[in-house]
TORMAR-773222 format. One record per residue (C-alpha): x, y, z; residue number from 0; residue in one letter. Coordinates in steps of 0.2 Angstrom, whole numbers. Example, Ala and Ser with C-alpha at 12.3 -4.5 7.8 and 13.67 -1.06 7.14 Angstrom:
<pts>
PT    east   north      up   num   residuo
PT      62     -22      39     0         A
PT      68      -5      36     1         S
</pts>
This chain:
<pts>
PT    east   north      up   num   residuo
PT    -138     525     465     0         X
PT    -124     520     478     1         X
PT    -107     516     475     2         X
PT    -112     499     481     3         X
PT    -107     486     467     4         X
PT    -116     469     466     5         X
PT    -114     457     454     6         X
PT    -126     448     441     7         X
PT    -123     438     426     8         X
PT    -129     442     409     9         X
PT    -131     426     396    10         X
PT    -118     417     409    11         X
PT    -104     434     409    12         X
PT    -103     440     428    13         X
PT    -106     460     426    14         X
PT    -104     472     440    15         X
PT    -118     484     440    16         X
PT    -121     500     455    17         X
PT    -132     491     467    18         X
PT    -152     497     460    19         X
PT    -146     496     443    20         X
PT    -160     489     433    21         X
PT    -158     474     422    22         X
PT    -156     484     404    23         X
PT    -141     493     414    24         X
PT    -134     474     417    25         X
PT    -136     469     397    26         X
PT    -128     485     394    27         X
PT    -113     483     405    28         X
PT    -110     467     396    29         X
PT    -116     471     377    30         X
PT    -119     491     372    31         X
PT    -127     480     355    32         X
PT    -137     470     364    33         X
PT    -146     483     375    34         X
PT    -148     492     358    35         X
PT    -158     476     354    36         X
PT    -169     477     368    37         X
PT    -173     494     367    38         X
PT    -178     491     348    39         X
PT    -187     473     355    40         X
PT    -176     464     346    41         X
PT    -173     454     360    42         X
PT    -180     449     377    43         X
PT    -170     450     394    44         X
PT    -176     434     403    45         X
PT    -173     428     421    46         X
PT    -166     414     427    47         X
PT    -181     400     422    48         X
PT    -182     410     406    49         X
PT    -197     420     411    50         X
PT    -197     437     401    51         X
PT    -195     452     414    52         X
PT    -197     470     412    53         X
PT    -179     478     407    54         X
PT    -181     491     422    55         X
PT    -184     478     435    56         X
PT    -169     481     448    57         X
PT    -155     470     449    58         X
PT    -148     463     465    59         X
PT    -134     453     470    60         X
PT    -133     435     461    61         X
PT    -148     439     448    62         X
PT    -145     428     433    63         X
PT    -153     436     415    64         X
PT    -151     429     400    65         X
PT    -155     438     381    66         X
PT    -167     428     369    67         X
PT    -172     433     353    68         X
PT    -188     440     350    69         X
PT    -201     429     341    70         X
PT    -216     437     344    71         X
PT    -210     455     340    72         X
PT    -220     463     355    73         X
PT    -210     473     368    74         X
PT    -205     468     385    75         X
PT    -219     476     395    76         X
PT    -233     467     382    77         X
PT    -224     451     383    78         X
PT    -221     451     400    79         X
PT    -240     455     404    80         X
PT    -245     439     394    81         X
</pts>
């Protein structure tokens, strides 16, 4: 990673995360808890539209995640898939 900072917002907090961070690194700048949460899939990291995405897609400047509860009890990379 670079030294390059780029800013995002995690459930409407703006975070600034080393540009390639991925978006778990975002929920964890913002919440240790929370990325706890969605590495035991407790909970979801969504985008902006409140689509699921995987929690290693990159971050770039302006990305918008939000953290949802999660219903179905899959993992990211299942429910993402679907």
């Amino acid at each position: 990673m670079t030294d390059h900072m780029v800013r995002v917002f995690v459930n409407a907090s703006g975070v600034d995360v080393p540009a390639g961070a991925t978006a778990l690194d975002a929920v964890r700048a913002l919440d240790e808890d929370m990325a706890r949460e969605v590495d035991d899939a407790k909970r979801l990291i969504t985008d902006s539209r409140g689509l699921p995405i995987d929690p290693t897609t990159p971050m770039v400047a302006g990305s918008i995640l939000r953290l949802v509860m999660n219903r179905a009890g899959t993992n990211n990379e299942e429910h993402a898939s679907s």
